[in-house]
N, C-alpha and C positions, 0 to 999 in steps of 0.2 A: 397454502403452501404444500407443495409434493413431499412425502416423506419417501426417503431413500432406500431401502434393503442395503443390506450387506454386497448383495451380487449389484446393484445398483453402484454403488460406490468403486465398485471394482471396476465396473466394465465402464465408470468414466475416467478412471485411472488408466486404463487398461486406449481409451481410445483418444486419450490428452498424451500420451507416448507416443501413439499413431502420428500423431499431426508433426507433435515436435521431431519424429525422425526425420520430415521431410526441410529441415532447419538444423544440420546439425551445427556442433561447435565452432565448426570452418566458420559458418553463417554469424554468428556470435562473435567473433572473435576480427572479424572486417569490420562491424557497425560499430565495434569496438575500436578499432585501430584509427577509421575514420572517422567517429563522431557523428554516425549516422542514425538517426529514429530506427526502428525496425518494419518499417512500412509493412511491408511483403507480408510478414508476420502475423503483425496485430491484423490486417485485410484478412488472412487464412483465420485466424481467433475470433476473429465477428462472421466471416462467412462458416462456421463451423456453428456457431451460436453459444459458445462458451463465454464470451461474455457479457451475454443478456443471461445469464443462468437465475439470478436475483428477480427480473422483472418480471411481475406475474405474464401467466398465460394470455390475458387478455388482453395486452399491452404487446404483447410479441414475443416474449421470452418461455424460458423455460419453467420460472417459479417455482426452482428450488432455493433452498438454503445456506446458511453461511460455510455450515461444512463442506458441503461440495463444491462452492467456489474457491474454500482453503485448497483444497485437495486440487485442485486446476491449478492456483497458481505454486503447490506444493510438487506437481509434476513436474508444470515449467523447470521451475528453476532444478529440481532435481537431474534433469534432460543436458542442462548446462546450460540452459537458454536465462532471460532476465522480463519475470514476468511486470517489472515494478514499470515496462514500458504503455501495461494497460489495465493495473490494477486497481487506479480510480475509479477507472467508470464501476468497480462494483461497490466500493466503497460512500463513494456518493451517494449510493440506492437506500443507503437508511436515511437519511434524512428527508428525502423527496417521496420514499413509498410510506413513511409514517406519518407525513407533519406536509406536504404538497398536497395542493388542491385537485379535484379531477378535472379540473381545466387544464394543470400542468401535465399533469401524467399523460392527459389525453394530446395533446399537442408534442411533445416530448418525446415519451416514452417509448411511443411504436416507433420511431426514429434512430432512436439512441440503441434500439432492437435489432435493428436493420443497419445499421451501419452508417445512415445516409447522416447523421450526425453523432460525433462525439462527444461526450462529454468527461472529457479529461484532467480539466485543472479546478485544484480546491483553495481556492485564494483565503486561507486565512492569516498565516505566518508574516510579520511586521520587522522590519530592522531592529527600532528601538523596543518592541514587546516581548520579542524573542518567545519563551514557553508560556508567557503572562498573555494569555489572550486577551483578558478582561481588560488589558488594556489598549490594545488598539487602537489605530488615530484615523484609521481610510473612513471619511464620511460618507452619508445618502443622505441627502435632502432633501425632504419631500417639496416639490415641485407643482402643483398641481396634479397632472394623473403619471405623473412618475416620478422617479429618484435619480437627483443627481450625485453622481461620485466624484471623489477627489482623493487623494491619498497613493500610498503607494504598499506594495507587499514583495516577499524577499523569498526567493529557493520553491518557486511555483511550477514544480515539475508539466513539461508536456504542453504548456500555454501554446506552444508553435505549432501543436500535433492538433489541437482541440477546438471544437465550434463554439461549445460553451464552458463555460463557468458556475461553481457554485462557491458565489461568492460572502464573505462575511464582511458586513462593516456598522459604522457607528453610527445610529439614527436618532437617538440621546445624548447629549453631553455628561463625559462621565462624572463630571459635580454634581449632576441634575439628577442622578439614577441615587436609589435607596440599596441598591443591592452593587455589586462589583460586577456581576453576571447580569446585570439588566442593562437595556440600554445598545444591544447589539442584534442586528439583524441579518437575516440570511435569505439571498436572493440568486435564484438562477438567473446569469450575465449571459446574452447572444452577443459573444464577442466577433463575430462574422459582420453584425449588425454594427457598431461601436468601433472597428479598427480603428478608425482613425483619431479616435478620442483616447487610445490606447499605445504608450509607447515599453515596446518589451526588448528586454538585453539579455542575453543570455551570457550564463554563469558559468566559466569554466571548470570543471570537477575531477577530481581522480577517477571519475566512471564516466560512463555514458548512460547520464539521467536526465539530460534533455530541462536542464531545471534551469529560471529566469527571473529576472527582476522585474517587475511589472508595474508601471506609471498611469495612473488613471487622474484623465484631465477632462471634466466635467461629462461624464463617460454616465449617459442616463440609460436607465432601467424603467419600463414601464412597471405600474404598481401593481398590474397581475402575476408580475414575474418575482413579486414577495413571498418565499415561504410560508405558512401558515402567520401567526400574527405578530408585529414589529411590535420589537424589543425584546422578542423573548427568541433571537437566535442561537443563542449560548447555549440554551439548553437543547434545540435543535441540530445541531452541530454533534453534541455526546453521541446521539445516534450513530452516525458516521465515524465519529472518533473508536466507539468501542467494534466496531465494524473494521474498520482500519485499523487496530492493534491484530484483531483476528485473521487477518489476512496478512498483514506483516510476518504476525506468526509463521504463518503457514509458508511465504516465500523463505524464512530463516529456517523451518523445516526442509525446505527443498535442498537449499545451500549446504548445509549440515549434512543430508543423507549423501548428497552428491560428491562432499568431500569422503566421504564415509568411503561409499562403494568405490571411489579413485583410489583411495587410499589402500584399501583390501584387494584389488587388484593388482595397483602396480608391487605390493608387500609380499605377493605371493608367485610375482613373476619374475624380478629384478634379485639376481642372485650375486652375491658376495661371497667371497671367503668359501665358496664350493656348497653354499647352501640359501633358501630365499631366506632375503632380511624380516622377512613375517615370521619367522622360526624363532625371531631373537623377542626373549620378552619386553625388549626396552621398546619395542615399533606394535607388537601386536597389543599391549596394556593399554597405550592411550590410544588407539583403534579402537577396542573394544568400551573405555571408559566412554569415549566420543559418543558411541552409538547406544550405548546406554542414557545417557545424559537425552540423546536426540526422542526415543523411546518416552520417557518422563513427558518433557516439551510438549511429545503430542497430545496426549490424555491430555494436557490442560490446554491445548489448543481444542480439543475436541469437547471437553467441559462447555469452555468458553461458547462456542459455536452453537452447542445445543441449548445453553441458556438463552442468547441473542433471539433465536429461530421460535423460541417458545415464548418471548416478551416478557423473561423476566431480564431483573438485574444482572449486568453482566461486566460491570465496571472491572471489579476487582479482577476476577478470572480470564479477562480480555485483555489486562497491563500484564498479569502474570504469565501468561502466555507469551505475550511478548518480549518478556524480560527474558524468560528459562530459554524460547525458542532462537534468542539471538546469540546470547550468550552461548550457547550449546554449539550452534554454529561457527560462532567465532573459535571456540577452544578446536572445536572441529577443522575448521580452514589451518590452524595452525599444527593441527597433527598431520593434516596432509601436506602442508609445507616442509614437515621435518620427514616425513615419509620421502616424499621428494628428493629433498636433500636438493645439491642446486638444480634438478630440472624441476624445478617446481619452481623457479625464476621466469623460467625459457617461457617464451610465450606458444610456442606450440605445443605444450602441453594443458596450458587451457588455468591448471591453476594459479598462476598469478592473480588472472583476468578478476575467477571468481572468487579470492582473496580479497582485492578491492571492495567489488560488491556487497561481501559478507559484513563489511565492516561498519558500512551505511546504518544497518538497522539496531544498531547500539547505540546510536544517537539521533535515528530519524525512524519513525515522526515525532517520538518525544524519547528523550534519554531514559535510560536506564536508571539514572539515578532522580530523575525527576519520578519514576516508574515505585521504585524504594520509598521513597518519601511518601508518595501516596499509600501505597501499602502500609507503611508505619502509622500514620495518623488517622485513615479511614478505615481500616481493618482490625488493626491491635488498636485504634484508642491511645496513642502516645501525642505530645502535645506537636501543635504545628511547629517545625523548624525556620519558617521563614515566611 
């Protein structure tokens, strides 16, 4: 893996604002209005190679680390823009570059590099499972040299946008398993291959997240296309999951500074009473709290990232991350709404839009309070709640 410099980080900061000026908010605010993917976008964000940044060199990518793909989708979304329209495909990359065979990677990967396939949807999330993965019902039956599916999965952002799948399901009965976390496998789906075995609905939302309910009817996987070794997907998946808190972070970074800098702008340009309402302490305290707050967020987004990239444990520092960096956002979205005052309704001014957004990552991909919980019983040692 490439280690970054200082001026490294900058100048991919510095060239992830390049792209998204040529998308401004106007752009955002149609695919918005319409209910439209970000085609044009995500096409400029793969032919740029920013999101192959995760897959090693050899593979096609860039093979750098989890901080500088934070910092890409910490851009986006600071830009105005909504990186959550392509932030699988980097997510997905811990599970497939730690625990994937080089069969997989080799067949894949330069692909998934290139653009010429996506890989955007993580089909774990169940109706009846909800944050309980371990219990899960979508089965794989081993079939001879493949597995068949059945079952169903709930709020699978991107299925419509995406070739593949990295899919989780049940290849044990869960009576049959010793452990709660055994008994579940992980397998890259060619849903290109399988449509017709596949029936998908899309979910109506207060955003535009492109997210679906997904019906799998006897929907086979050849047995190459298994993760490393069946039954032990659960623990395969954590890869990905602490991967995806860290990048969550960093898009609830983006959202946060973005309300931030709106916020200090219009405070300082919008005058009242014969003077700007940024003069008055009641607008500039929680501006300045907000970006303090955002400040904290990152240092443990940037913890988090550096643990990941070095293989250690990164569990705790990657929820916590996620927790302070949504949180901070949200209090943030809402300083720039009272900033506002009612044009911060108006949709031409952009913040409504990403008030919505902001809102998502307090309860997706896993709540906050499910975030708490974890930190109480696996960090401090207090007993399980539930």
């Amino acid at each position: 893996m490439t280690t970054s410099t200082t001026q490294d980080l900058e100048l991919i900061r510095e060239s992830v604002r390049a792209l998204c000026e040529k998308f401004p908010e106007s752009y955002w605010k149609e695919t918005d209005e319409k209910n439209e993917y970000p085609e044009e976008f995500i096409k400029a964000l793969t032919e740029e190679g920013w999101l192959s940044v995760l897959i090693p060199e050899e593979y096609g990518g860039s093979g750098l680390g989890m901080l500088e793909a934070g910092i890409i989708l910490e851009e986006i979304n600071r830009s105005g823009g909504n990186s959550a329209a392509g932030h699988a495909q980097m997510y997905t990359m811990g599970a497939i570059l730690r625990h994937g065979s080089d069969n997989q990677k080799q067949r894949y990967l330069p692909k998934i590099a290139s653009g010429e396939l996506r890989l955007q949807a993580f089909g774990v999330t169940e109706p009846t499972a909800g944050s309980d993965t371990t219990s899960i019902a979508t089965t794989a039956v081993k079939q001879g040299d493949r597995y068949v599916v059945n079952g169903q999965k709930i709020f699978i952002s991107r299925t419509e946008h995406s070739d593949l799948m990295l899919l989780l399901a049940r290849t044990t009965p869960k009576e049959e398993v010793k452990k709660k976390t055994e008994g579940l496998s992980l397998f890259i789906l060619d849903m290109q291959d399988q449509k017709d075995n596949m029936t998908i609905q899309p979910i109506g939302t207060m955003i535009n997240h492109a997210t679906t309910e997904v019906f799998f009817e006897n929907v086979e996987i050849p047995e190459e296309n298994l993760i490393g070794e069946e039954g032990k997907g659960f623990r395969y998946i954590l890869s990905g999951l602490n991967a995806e808190r860290v990048l969550v972070a960093s898009e609830s970074l983006g959202d946060g500074k973005y309300f931030v800098d709106k916020a200090v702008q219009y405070a300082n340009e919008r005058v009242v009473f014969g003077r700007p309402i940024g003069q008055n302490q009641g607008v500039q305290f929680p501006i300045a709290q907000s970006y303090m707050q955002l400040e904290a967020a990152t240092l443990m987004r940037d913890k988090a990232a550096s643990l990941f990239d070095a293989g250690e444990k990164s569990g705790a520092e990657a929820n916590m991350a996620k927790y302070l960096a949504s949180e901070a956002a949200w209090q943030a979205a809402n300083v720039a709404m009272d900033t506002f005052g009612g044009y911060g309704f108006a949709k031409e001014y952009h913040i409504e839009r990403k008030f919505r957004e902001a809102r998502l990552f307090k309860v997706a991909p896993v709540t906050n309070n499910m975030i708490t919980s974890f930190i109480a019983q696996h960090v401090l040692g207090l007993p399980r709640s539930f």
